[in-house]
C-alpha positions as CSV (number, residue, x, y, z in Angstrom):
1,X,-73.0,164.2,77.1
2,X,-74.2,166.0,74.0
3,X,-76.3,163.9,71.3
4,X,-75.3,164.7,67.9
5,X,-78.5,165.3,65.1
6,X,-77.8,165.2,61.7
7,X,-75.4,166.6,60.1
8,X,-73.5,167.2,57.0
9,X,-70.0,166.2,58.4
10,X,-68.4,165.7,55.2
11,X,-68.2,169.6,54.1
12,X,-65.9,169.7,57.0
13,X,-62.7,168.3,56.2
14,X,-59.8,170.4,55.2
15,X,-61.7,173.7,57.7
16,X,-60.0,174.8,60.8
17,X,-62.1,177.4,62.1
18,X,-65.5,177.7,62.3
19,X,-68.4,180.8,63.2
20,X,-71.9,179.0,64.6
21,X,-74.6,181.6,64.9
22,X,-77.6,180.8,66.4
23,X,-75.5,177.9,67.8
24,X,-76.5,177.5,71.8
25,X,-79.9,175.9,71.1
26,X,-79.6,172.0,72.0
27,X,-76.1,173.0,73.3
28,X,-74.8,172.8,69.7
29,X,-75.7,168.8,69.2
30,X,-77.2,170.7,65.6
31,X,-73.6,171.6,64.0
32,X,-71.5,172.7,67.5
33,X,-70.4,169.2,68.4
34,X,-69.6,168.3,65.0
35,X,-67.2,171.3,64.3
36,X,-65.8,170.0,67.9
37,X,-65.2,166.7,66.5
38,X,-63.5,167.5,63.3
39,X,-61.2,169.2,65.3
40,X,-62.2,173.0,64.1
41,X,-61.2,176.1,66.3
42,X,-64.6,178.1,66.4
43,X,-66.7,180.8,67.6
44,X,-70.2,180.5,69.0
45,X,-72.8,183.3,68.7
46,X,-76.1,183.5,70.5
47,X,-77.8,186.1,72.3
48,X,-78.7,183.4,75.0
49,X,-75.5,184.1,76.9
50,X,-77.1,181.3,80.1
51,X,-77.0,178.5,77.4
52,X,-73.7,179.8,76.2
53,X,-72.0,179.4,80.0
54,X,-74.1,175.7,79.9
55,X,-72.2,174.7,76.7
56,X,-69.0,176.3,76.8
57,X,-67.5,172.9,79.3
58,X,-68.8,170.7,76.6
59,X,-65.9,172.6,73.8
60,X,-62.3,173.1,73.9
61,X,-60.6,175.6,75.7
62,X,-60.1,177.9,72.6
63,X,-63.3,178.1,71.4
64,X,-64.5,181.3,71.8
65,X,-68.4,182.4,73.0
66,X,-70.1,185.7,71.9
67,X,-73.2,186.4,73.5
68,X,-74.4,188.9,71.1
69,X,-77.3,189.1,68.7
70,X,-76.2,187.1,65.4
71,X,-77.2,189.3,62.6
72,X,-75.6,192.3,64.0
73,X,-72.2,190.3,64.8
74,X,-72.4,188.9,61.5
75,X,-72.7,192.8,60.0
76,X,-70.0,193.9,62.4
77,X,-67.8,190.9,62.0
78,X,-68.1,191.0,57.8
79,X,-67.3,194.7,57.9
80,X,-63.7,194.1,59.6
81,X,-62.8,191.8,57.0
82,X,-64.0,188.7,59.0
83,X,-64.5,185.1,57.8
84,X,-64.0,181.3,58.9
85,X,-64.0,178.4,56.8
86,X,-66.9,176.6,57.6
87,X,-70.2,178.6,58.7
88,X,-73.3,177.3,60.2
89,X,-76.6,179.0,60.8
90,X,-78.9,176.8,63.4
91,X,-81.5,179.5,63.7
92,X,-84.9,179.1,65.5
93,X,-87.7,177.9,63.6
94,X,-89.6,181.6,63.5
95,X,-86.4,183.1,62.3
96,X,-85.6,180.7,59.5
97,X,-86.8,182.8,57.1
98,X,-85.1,186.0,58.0
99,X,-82.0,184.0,58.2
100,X,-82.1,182.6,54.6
101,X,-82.6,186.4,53.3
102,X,-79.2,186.7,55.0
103,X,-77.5,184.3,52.5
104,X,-75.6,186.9,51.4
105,X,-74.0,187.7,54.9
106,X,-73.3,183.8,55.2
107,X,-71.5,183.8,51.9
108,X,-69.5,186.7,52.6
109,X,-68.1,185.1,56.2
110,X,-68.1,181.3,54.7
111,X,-64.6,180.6,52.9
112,X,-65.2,176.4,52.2
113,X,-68.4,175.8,53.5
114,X,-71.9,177.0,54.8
115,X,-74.6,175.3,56.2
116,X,-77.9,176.8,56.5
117,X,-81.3,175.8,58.5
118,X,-84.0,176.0,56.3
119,X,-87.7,175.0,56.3
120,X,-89.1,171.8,54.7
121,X,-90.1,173.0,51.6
122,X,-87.9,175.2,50.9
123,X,-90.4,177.4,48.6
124,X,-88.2,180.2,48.0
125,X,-84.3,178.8,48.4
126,X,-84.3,178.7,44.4
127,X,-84.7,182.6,43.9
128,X,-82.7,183.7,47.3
129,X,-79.7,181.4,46.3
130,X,-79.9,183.1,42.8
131,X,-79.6,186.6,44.3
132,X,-77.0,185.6,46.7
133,X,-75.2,184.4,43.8
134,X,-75.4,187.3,41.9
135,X,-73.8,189.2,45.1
136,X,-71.1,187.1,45.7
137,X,-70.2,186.7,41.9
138,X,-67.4,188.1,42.1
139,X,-66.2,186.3,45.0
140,X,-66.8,182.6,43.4
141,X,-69.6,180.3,42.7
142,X,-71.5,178.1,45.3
143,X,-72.8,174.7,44.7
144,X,-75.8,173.8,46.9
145,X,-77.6,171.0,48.4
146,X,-79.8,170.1,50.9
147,X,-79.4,167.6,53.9
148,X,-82.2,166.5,55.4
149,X,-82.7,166.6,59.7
150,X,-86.5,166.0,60.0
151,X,-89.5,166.3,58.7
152,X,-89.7,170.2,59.7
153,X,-85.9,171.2,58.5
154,X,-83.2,170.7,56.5
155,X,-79.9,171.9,56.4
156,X,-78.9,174.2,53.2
157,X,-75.6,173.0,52.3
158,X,-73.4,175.0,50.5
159,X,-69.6,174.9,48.9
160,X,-67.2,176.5,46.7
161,X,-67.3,174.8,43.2
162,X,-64.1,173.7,42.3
């Protein structure tokens, strides 16, 4: 049985599919088992295709899991028109970083919401969520928040203003 962490649940209602990247670590207790939960059809992306076969029993039949490294599927995906409703980005600690200079790429795939992992501070969210903004401008604007997990992470939360 999978623990569930902390998570943002209520950005999840009205989504039925889902993209997790990054999301075999813990067997998705982060964000995966939350998306299960809500009832959202979703895809799994990690390049660690042993803890994808671990976690795939744990999910519903149709879920769908792509062992693959996430920014290049996210590239790849984006480029054939791809997106989800809700996204989530569990990356590992070292890789934080790299994945919050994606925010972009998140945006793009995200339709109703995003969650992000980010790094307690967050020292530069302010300016990245700025330029992701002015990217996606034309798309629509994001409202942002932050969740906290622990005292190492939080989750970047972010949603369609209205």
């Amino acid at each position: 049985m999978i623990e569930p962490r902390p998570y943002p649940t209520d950005v999840l209602a009205g989504c039925e599919t889902g993209l997790l990247f990054f999301g075999a670590g813990l067997l998705g207790a982060n964000d995966g088992i939350h998306f299960r939960d809500a009832g959202i059809r979703a895809a799994v992306v990690d390049r660690d295709r042993d803890m994808l076969a671990r976690m795939a029993p744990e999910y519903p039949r149709e879920w769908i899991f792509f062992g693959a490294d996430t920014f290049e599927w996210a590239e790849t995906f984006r480029a054939e028109g791809g997106y989800a409703d809700a996204v989530s980005v569990d990356p590992p600690l070292g890789q934080c970083e790299k994945a919050l200079e994606h925010l972009s790429l998140w945006l793009a795939i995200a339709r109703k919401a995003l969650t992000l992992t980010v790094l307690n501070p967050v020292p530069r969210a302010g300016a990245l969520l700025a330029f992701a903004a002015e990217i996606e401008e034309a798309k629509r604007d994001w409202r942002c928040s932050f969740f906290k997990r622990n005292s190492r992470v939080s989750w970047l939360v972010m949603v369609p203003d209205a």
